[in-house]
C-alpha positions as CSV (number, residue, x, y, z in Angstrom):
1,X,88.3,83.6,122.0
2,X,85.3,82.8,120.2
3,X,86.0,81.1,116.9
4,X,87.6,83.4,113.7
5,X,85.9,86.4,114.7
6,X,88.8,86.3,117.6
7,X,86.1,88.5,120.1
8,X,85.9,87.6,123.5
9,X,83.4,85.7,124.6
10,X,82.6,88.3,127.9
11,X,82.6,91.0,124.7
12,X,80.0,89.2,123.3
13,X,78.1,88.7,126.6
14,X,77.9,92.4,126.9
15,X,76.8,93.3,123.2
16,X,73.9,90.7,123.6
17,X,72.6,91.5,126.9
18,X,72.4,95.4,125.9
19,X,70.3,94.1,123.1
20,X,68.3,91.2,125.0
21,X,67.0,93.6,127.5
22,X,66.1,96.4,125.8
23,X,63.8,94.1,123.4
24,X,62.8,92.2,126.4
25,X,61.7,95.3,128.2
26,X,59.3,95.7,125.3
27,X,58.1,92.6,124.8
28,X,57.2,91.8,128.7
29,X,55.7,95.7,129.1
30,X,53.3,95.5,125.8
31,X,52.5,91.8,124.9
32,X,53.2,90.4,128.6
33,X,51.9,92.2,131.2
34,X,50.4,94.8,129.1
35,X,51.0,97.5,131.4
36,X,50.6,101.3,130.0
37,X,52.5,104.4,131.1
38,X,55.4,103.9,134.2
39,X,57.9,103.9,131.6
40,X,60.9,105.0,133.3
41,X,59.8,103.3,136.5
42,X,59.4,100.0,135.1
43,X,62.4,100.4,132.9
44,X,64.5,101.1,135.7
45,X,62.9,97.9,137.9
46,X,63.7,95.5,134.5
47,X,67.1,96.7,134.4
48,X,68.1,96.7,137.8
49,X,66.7,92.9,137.9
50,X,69.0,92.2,134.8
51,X,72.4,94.2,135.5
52,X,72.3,92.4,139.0
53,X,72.0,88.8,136.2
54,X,74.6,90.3,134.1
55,X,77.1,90.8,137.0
56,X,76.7,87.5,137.7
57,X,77.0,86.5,134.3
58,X,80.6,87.9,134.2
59,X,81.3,86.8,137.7
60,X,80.3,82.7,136.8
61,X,80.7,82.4,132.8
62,X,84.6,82.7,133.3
63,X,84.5,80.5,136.1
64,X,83.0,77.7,134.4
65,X,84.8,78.2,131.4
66,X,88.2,78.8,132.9
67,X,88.0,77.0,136.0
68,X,85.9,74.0,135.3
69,X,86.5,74.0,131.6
70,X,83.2,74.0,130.6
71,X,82.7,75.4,126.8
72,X,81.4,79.5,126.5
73,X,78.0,78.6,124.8
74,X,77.3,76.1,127.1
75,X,78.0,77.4,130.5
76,X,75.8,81.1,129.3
77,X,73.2,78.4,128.6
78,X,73.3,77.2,132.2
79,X,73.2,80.9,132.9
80,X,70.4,81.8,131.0
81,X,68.3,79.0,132.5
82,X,68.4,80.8,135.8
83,X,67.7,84.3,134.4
84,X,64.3,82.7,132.5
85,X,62.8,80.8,135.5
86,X,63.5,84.0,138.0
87,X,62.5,86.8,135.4
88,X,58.9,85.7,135.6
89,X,58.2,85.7,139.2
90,X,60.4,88.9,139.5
91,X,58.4,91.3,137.2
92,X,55.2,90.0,137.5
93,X,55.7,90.8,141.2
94,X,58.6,93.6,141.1
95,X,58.4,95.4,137.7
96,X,55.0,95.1,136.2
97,X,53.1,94.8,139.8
98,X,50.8,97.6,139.5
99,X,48.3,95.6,137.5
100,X,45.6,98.5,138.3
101,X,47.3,100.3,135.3
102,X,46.8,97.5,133.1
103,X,46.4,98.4,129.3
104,X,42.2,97.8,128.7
105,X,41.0,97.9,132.2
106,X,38.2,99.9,132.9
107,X,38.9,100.5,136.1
């Protein structure tokens, strides 16, 4: 359990990474890679990259908190760590590839 609030840490792994990837869709489509139109496409390619990360996520976080008795925050921090180094290289090369429909090129 997680503190007083008495929710479950997994609970609260879910809630955030709903949250997390929807605002980091945005912020990687529009101030990253600046991409325009390819909504759903590229939607679909950010998600897919994270819900295979979130999977995991639920797969190792009770491992290393159950089985190696690490604590909640810091074994998602481990996590995370992996899913920030990969993210890059995957949607600059997966999601947001298509730079020829970059927002401002004139071509």
């Amino acid at each position: 359990m997680l503190g007083s609030l008495r929710i479950h840490y997994v609970f609260v792994l879910m809630a955030s990474q709903v949250f997390c990837v929807t605002a980091a869709f945005s912020m990687y489509k529009f101030f990253v890679f600046k991409t325009a139109g390819n909504y759903l496409r590229e939607f679909m390619k950010f998600t897919s990259f994270y819900l295979v990360y979130f999977l995991s996520s639920v797969a190792l976080l009770p491992l290393l908190v159950e089985l190696f008795g690490m604590h909640p925050l810091l074994s998602q921090l481990l996590i995370s760590v992996g899913i920030i180094i990969s993210s890059f290289f995957w949607h600059s090369r997966i999601t947001f590839a298509h730079l020829k429909n970059r927002v401002g090129d004139n071509h």
